[in-house]
N, C-alpha and C positions, 0 to 999 in steps of 0.2 A: 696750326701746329699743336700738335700733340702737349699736354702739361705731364708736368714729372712726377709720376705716384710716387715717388721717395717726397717729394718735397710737401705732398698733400697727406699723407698716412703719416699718421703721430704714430712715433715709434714707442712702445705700449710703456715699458720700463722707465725710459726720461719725463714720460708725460705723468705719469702716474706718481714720480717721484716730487714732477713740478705741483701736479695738483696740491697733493695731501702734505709732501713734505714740507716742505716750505711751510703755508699756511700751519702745519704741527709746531715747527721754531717756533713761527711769531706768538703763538698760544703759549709757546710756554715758557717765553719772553715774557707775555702778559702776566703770567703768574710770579714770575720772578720778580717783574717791578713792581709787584703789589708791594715788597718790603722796602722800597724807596719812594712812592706816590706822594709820600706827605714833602720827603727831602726834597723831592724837586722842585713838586710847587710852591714849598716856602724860596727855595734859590729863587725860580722866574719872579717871586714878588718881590722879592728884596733886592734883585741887582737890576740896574739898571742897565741895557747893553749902547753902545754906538748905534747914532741912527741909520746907517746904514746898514748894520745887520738886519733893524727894526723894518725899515724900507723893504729887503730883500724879502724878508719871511710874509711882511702883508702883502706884496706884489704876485706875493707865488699862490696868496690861498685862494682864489680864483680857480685855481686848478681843480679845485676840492670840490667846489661849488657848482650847484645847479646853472646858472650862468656862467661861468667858465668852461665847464662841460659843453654846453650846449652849444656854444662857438666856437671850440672845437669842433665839434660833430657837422655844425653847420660849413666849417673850412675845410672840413675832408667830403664834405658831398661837393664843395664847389669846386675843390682842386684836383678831386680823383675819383672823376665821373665812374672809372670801372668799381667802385669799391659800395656803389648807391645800392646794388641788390642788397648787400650783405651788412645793410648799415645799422640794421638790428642787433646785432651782435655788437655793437659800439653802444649802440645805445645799453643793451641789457649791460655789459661790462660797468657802465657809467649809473647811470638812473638805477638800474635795476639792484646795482649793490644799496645806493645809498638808500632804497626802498627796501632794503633789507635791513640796515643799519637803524632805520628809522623803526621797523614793526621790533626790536633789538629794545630800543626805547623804551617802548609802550608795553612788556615786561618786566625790565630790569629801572628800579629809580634810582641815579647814585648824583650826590650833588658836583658840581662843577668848582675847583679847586676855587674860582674868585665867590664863589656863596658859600665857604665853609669855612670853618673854622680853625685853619691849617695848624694853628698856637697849641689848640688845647683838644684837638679830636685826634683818633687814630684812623686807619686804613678804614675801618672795617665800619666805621658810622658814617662813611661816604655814603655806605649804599644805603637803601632805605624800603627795602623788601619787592618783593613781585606784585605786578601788576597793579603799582600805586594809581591812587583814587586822583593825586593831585598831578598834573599837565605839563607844568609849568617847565618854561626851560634851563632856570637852575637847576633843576634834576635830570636832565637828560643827558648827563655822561657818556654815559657808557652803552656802545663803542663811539669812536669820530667817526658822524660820518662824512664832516672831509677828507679822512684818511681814506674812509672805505671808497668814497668815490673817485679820490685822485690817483687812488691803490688800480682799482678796477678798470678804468680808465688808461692807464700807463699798461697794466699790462695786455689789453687790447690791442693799443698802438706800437706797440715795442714788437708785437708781432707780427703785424702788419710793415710795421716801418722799421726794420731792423736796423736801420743807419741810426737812428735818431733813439736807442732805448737806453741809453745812458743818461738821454735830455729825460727824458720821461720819467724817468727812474730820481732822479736827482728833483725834478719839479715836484713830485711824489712825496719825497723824502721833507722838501722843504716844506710841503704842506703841515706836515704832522710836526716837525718842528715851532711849526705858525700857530697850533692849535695849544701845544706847550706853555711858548713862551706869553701868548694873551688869555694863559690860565682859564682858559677855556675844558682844556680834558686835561688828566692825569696821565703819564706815560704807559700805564697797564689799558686804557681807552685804546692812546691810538695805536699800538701794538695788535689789540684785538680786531680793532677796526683794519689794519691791514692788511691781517690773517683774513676777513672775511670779502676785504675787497679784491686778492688774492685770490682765494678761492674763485667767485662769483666771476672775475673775468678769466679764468684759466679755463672753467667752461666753456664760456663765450668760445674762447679761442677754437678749444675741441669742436664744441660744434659747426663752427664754422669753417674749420677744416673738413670736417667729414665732411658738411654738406658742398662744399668744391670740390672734395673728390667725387662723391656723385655724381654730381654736375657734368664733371669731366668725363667721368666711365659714361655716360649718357650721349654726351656730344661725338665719342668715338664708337658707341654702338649705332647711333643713326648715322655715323658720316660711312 
């Protein structure tokens, strides 16, 4: 049976909007909580929350994570054998953001809210200039790339599995909250990280639309 080019051809105006726009807000979100980074992070160190908040947000950052990902990926190749052609595009949405997040790193040095000095520093002594000499991973801020991978990742699956993008969306969401509250990134990080894991699977997406629509114009040009 013939597949539906409405449902395979990204309609240019929504896609375009989904691409750039979106990942634009979250940029400049980023920018905006650069004038609260230090307030937040002094709050996540000073209040204590219910462990079951604590529980919920460490349960979810798995998501974010190279291992989390990866069992994922491994549970949509074993549950939806048609989906194994096109599993690159999960993967790049997933891996491939946080391989972006990470080369993100290794330009930008900005210290991690639990190694600075929240009392007596401002915004702008987080960062610690381009292409630092020193590795280490209290300086590796900026962006999350939990955020960017659980960002990337969600929205892969969300368009693959339309039923299920509100779960994705919300497990996404708790990641960067996770990365917050154990003072790990500043809010302006996983905003950006986001934006970039956003980006990075909304391609995914594109590509892999078009290439089923080929796919498809191909299988009715031989049939």
């Amino acid at each position: 049976m013939p597949l539906d080019d409405d449902r395979l051809q990204p309609r240019s105006g929504n896609e375009r909007l989904r691409l750039f726009g979106v990942p634009l807000l979250m940029l400049m979100a980023a920018g905006a909580s650069l004038s609260i980074d230090i307030r937040v992070a002094s709050h996540f160190k000073q209040v204590t929350y219910p462990k079951l908040v604590v529980e919920l947000l460490d349960n979810a950052e798995p998501f974010g994570h190279g291992m989390g990902a990866g069992t994922v990926i491994v549970a949509v190749v074993l549950l939806d054998p048609k989906k194994r052609s096109r599993m690159g595009w999960l993967v790049g949405g997933s891996f491939g953001a946080g391989a972006l997040a990470n080369a993100v790193k290794m330009l930008v040095a900005r210290a991690r809210p639990r190694a600075f000095d929240l009392l007596n520093g401002d915004v702008w002594d987080t960062f610690g200039g381009w292409l630092p000499s020193e590795r280490s991973t209290g300086l590796q801020s900026f962006p999350s790339s939990h955020t960017v991978t659980a960002v990337g990742l969600a929205v892969v699956l969300a368009a693959w599995y339309p039923r299920g993008r509100w779960l994705f969306a919300t497990l996404a969401m708790l990641v960067g909250m996770n990365r917050l509250q154990c003072l790990a990134h500043f809010p302006s990080d996983v905003f950006t990280g986001a934006a970039l894991g956003w980006l990075v699977g909304s391609c995914c997406v594109l590509g892999d639309r078009r290439g089923a629509s080929r796919a498809a114009h191909a299988d009715e040009a031989s049939g």
